[in-house]
C-alpha positions as CSV (number, residue, x, y, z in Angstrom):
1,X,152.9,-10.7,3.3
2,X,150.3,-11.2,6.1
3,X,148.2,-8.2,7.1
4,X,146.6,-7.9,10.4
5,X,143.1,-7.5,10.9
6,X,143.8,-3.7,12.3
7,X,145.8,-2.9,9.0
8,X,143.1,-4.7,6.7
9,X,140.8,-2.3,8.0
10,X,143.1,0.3,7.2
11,X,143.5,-0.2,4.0
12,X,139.8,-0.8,3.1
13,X,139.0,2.3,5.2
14,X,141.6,4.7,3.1
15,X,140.2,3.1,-0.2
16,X,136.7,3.9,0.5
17,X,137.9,7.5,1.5
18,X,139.7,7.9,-1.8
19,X,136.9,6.7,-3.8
20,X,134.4,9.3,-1.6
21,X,137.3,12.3,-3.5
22,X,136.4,10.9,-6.5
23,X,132.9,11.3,-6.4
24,X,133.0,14.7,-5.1
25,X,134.8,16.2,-7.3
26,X,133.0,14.1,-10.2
27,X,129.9,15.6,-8.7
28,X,131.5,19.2,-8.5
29,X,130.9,19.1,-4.8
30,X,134.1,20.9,-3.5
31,X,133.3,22.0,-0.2
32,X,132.9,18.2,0.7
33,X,136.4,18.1,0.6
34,X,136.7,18.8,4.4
35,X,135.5,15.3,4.9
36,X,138.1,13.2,3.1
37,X,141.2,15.7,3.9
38,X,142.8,17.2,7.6
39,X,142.4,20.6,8.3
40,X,145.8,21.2,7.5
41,X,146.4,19.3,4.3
42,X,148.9,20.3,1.9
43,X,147.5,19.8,-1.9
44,X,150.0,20.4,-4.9
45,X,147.4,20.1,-8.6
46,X,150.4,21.9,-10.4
47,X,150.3,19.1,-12.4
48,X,148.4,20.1,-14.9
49,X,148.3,24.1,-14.0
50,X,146.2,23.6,-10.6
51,X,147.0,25.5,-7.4
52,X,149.4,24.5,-4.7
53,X,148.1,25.6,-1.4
54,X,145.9,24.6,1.3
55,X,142.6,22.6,2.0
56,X,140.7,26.2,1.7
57,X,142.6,27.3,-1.5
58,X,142.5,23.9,-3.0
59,X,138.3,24.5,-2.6
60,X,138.4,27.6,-3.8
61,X,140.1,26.8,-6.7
62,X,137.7,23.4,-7.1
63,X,134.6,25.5,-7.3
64,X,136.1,27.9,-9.6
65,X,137.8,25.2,-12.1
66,X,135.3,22.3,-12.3
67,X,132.5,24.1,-13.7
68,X,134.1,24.5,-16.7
69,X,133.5,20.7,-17.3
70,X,130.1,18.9,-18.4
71,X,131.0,15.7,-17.2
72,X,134.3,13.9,-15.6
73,X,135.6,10.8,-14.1
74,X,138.3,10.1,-11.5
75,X,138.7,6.4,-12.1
76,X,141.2,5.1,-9.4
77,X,142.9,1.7,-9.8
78,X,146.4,0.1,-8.5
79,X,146.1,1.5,-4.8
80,X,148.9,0.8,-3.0
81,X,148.8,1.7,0.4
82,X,151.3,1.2,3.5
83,X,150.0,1.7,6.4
84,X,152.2,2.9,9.6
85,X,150.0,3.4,12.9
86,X,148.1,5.9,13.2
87,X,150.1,7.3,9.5
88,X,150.1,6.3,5.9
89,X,151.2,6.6,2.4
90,X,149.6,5.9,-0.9
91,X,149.8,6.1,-4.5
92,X,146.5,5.6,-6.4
93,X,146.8,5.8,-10.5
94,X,143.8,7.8,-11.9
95,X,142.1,7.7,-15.3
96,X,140.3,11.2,-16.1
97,X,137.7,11.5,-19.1
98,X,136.9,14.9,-19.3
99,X,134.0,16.2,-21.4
100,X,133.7,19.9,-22.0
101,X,131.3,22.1,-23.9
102,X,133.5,24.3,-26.4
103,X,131.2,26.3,-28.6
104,X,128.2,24.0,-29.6
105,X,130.4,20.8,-29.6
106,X,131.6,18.6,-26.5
107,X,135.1,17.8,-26.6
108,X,136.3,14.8,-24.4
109,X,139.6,14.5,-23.5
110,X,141.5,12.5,-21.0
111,X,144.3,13.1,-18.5
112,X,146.3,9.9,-16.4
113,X,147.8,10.6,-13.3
114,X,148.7,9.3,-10.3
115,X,148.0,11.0,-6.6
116,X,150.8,10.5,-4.5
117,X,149.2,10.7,-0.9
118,X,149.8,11.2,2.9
119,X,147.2,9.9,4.9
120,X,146.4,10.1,8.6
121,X,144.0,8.5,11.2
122,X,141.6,11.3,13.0
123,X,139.1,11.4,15.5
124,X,136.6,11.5,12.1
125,X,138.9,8.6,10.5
126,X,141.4,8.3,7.5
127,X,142.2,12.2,6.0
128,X,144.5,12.8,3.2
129,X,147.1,14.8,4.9
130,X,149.0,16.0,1.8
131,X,148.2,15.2,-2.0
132,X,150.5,15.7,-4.9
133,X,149.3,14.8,-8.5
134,X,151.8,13.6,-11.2
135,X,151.3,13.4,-14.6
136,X,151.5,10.7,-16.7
137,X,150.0,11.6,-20.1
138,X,147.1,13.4,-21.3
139,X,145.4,12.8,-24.7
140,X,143.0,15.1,-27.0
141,X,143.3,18.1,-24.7
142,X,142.1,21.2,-26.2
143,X,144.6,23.8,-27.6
144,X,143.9,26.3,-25.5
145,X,144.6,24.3,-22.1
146,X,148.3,23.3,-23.5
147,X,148.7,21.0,-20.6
């Protein structure tokens, strides 16, 4: 398959965008969002008991949620990405060590996933337009989150 230069740029483009979400949530930085999605994104993390709503809920629910955790990382890896104009899809698989203080231990556990992503082109550049996390598996997850 031959890409052009145009769709090259794309694809690079989107990646870098998906690997700026990754480092703000890692760094707890929620309200960064607002540069990597569209106003009017559509974000399901029911996944694994997250919200289902709307860039500002999907915030809300960030700042709330990610404290909770010492430490994280959204690894992303086999990005696949078709790119259609000015309109895209994607499905990136993510690795998640989690670390989180429970009583005077740190318990790390890890979720896999995959975000399964529509993207579009704006006047600021690639946005997710709608994210949707599946589940894969998850591993040493405390009781008490029963994911």
């Amino acid at each position: 398959m031959t890409l052009s230069q145009q769709e090259m740029s794309d694809r690079f483009e989107i990646q870098d965008m998906l690997y700026h979400y990754a480092d703000i949530i890692d760094r707890q930085a929620a309200d960064e969002l607002r540069d990597v999605f569209t106003d009017d994104a559509a974000v399901d993390y029911s996944a694994f008991g997250g919200v289902v709503g709307d860039l500002e809920t999907t915030i809300a629910f960030l700042k709330e949620a990610l404290p909770a955790f010492s430490n994280t990382q959204h690894l992303n890896a086999n990005v696949q990405i078709r790119v259609d104009g000015d309109r895209a899809t994607g499905r990136v698989m993510c690795f998640n060590p989690m670390e989180m203080p429970i009583g005077d231990e740190k318990q790390v556990f890890m979720l896999g996933l995959w975000y399964v992503d529509e993207y579009r082109r704006t006047e600021q550049g690639w946005r997710i337009a709608s994210r949707c996390e599946e589940k894969s598996w998850v591993f040493n997850v405390p009781d008490f989150m029963a994911l």
